[in-house]
C-alpha positions in Angstrom: 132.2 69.5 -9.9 129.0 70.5 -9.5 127.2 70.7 -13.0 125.6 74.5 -12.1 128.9 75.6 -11.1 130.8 75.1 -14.2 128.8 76.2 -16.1 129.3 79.5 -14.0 133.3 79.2 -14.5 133.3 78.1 -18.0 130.9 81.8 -18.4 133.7 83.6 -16.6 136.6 83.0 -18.8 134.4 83.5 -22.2 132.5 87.1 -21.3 131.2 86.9 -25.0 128.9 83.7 -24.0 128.3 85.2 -20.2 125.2 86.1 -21.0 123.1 83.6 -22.8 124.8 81.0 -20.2 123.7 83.0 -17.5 120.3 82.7 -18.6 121.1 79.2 -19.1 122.0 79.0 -15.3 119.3 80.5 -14.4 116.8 78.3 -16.5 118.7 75.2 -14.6 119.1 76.8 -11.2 115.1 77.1 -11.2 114.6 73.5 -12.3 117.3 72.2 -9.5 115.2 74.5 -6.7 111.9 74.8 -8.0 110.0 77.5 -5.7 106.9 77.5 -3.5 103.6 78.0 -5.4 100.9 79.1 -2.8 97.5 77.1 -4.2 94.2 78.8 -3.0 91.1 77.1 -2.7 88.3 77.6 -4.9 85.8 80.2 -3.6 82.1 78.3 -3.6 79.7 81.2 -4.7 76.8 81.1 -2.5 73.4 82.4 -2.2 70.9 83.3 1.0 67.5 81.0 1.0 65.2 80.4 3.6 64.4 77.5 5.5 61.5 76.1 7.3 61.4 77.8 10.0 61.9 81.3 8.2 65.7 81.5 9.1 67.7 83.0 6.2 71.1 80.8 5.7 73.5 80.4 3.0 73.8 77.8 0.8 76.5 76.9 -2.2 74.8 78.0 -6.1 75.8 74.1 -6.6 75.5 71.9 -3.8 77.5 68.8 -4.6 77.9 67.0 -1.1 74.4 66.9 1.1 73.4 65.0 4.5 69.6 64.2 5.4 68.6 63.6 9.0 65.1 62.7 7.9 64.0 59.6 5.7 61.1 62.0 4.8 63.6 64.3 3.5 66.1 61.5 2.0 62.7 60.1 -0.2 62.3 64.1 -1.3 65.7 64.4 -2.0 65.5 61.2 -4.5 62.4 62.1 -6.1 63.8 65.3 -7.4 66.7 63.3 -8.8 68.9 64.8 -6.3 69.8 61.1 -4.6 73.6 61.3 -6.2 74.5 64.5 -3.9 73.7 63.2 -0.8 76.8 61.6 1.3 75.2 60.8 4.0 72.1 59.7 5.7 70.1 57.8 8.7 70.4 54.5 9.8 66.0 55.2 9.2 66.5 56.1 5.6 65.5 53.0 3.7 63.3 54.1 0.9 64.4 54.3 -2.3 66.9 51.1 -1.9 69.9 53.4 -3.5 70.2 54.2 0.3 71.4 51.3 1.6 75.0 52.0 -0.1 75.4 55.7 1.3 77.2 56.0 4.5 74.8 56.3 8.0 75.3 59.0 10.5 73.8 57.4 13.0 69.6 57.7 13.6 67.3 60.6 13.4 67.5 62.1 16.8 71.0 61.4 17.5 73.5 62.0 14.4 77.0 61.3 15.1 78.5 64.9 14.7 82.1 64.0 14.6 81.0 61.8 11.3 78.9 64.4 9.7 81.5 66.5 9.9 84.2 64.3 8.6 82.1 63.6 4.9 82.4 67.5 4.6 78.7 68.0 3.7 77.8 71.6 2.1 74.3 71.2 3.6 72.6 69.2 6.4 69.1 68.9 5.9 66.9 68.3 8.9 63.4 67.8 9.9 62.6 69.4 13.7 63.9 72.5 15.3 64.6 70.2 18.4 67.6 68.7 16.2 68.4 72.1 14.6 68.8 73.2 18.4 71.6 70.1 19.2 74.0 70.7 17.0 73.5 73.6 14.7 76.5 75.9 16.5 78.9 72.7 15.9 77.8 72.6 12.0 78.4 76.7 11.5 81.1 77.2 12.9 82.6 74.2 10.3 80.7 76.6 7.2 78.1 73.5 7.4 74.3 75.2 6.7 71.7 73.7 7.8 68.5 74.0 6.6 65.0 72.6 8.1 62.6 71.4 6.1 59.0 70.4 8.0 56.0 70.1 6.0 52.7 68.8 7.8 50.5 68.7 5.2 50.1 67.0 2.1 50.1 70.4 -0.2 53.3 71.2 2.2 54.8 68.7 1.0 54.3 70.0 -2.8 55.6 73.2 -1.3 58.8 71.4 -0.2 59.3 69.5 -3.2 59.7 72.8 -5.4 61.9 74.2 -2.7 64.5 71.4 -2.7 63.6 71.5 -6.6 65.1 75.2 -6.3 68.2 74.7 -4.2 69.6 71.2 -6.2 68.8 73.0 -9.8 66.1 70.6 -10.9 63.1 73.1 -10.8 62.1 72.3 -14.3 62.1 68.6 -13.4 60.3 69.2 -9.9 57.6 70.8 -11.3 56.4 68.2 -13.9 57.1 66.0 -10.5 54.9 68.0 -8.5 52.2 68.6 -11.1 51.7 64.7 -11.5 51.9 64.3 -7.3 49.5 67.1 -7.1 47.0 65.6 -10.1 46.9 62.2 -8.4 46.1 63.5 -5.0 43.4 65.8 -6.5 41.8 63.0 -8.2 41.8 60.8 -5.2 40.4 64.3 -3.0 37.2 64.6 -5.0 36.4 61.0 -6.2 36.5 60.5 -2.1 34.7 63.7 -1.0 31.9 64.1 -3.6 29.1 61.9 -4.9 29.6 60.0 -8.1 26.4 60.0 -9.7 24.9 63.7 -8.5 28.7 65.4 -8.1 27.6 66.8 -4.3 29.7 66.5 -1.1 29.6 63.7 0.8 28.4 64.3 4.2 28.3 61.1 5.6 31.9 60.2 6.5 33.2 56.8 7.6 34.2 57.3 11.6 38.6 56.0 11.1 40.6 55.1 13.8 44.4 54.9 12.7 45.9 52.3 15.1 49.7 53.5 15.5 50.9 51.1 18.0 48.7 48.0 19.7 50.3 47.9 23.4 50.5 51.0 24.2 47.6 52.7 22.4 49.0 54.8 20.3 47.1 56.8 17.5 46.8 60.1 15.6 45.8 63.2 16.9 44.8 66.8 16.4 48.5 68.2 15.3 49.0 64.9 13.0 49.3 65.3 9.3 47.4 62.0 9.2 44.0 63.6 10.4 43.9 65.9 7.3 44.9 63.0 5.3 42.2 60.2 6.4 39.7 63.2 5.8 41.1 64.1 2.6 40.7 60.6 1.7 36.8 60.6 2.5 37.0 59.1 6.1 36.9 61.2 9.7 39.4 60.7 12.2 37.3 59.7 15.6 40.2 61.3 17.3 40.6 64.3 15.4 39.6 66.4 18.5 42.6 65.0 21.0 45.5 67.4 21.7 49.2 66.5 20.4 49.9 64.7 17.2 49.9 60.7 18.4 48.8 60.7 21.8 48.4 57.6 23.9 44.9 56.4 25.0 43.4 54.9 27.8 41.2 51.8 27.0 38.0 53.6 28.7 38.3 56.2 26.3 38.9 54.3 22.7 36.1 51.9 24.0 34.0 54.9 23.6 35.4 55.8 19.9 33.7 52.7 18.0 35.2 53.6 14.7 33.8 51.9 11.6 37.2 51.7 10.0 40.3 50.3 11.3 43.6 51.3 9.6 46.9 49.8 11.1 50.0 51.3 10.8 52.2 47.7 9.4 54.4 46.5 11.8 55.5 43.5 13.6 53.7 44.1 17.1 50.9 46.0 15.6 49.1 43.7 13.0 45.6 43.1 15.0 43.5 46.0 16.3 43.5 46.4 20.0 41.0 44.1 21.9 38.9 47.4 23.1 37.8 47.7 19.7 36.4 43.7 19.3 33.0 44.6 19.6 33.2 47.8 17.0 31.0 48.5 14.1 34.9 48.4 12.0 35.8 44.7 13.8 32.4 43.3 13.5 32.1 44.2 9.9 35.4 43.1 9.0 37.1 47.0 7.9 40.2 46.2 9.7 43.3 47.1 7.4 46.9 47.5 7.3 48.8 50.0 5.7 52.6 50.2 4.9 54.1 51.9 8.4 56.3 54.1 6.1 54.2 55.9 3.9 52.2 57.1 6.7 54.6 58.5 8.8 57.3 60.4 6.7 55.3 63.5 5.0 57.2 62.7 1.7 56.2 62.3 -2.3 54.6 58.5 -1.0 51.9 60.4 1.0 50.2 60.3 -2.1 50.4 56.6 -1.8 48.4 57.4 1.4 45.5 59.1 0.5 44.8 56.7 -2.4 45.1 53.6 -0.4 42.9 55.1 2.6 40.4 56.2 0.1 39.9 53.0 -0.9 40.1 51.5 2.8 37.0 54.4 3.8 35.0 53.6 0.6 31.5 53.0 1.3 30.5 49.3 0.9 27.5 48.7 -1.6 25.2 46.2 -0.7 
């Protein structure tokens, strides 16, 4: 006989223990059949922050799971000690090495949605409206913000640094961060702009031409970041007067340039300037130089890096 049932019977026939073995049933009968406990999920408190691009989006108090689309924005993310929330990343980010173990969602300008999506980020951080534009409706509609994060200046880049500082909870650390960034690169600013014996501005600036790519000619223009930077460091970009951000040149016209510096961005097929310039005050003199392809193309904390290695590249010569 089942072991609830006589217990039932055995209650019947002695009414004076009915009811402390019908609690007794009941204690057992809820053990046999145990009933259906609803769990909710936890409610992520949230708060609205602005992006880049002035766009108000929410974002959790405590973000825990992050994705950056940008290596610039990966390195940012590490230097605020933030490196441990992100999940996910670019097959570009390589910088600090602690990338190489987080998982890769595919490269900058085409992410693989379905796998962003799957690591169940709280925040995707990007760099360009253009990729903001490509997927942003997919992201939302998941309860995925996205925020966009763009700087194009060096003192932008401070700016971003406290931002990210803000939205991880490590604005005490960032700001100590910043405030040594900031320090170095104003040290590097004025020994490089002014005269070190009677403290006045230098007016006589080294003519740079940044070499981005050999075959095509490909260098920095107007909109680039790196035209304030070589001029921060001391030097004057000889195309700092040519529309777009890298445009590509025509030999006629960089024949005419005749820098007296060189700098090359590193790479593989871009380690000797460009045979236009072999007769150029910067070839002829020997102020050809390379410079690590990384830390002059992702506005990050390593722009610093930047200015005080082209400073030293645009110093004047003693004789």
């Amino acid at each position: 006989m089942d072991f609830r049932f006589w217990i039932l019977d055995f209650g019947l026939k002695k009414s004076r223990y009915s009811l402390g073995i019908l609690v007794i049933l009941g204690v057992i009968t809820s053990v046999g059949c145990p009933a259906r406990v609803e769990v909710s999920s936890p409610v992520v408190e949230t708060r609205e922050v602005r992006d880049g691009l002035g766009r108000t989006i929410n974002v959790p108090v405590k973000i825990e799971r992050a994705i950056s689309l940008a290596p610039s924005l990966t390195e940012m993310i590490f230097a605020i000690g933030a490196g441990d929330k992100l999940v996910g990343v670019t097959t570009y980010c390589n910088f600090p090495p602690e990338t190489a173990s987080i998982e890769k969602v595919g490269d900058t300008q085409t992410p693989n949605i379905e796998k962003i999506v799957a690591l169940k980020p709280q925040v995707v951080f990007v760099s360009t409206a253009s990729q903001l534009e490509a997927f942003t409706k997919t992201l939302e509609e998941q309860g995925v913000a996205v925020y966009v994060s763009n700087p194009k200046t060096l003192d932008e880049v401070f700016e971003n640094l406290n931002e990210l500082g803000n939205l991880f909870g490590r604005g005490e650390y960032v700001t100590g961060l910043v405030m040594t960034l900031a320090g170095r690169a104003s040290r590097a600013r004025h020994q490089a702009n002014y005269d070190r014996d009677q403290l006045i501005h230098t007016k006589n600036k080294p003519r740079v031409f940044v070499q981005i790519s050999n075959e095509p000619l490909f260098t920095s223009g107007r909109d680039s970041f790196l035209t304030e930077l070589v001029d921060q460091a001391g030097g004057t970009s000889v195309t700092k007067d040519v529309p777009s951000g890298y445009p590509k040149l025509s030999k006629e016209t960089a024949a005419a340039l005749d820098p007296e510096v060189i700098i090359l961005s590193d790479s593989e097929d871009n380690r000797d300037s460009n045979d236009v310039f072999k007769n150029s005050q910067a070839v002829t003199s020997g102020r050809v130089y390379r410079i690590n392809a990384d830390i002059i193309s992702r506005p990050g904390p390593r722009l610093v890096d930047a200015l005080e290695e082209i400073a030293r590249m645009v110093e004047p010569r003693t004789q």
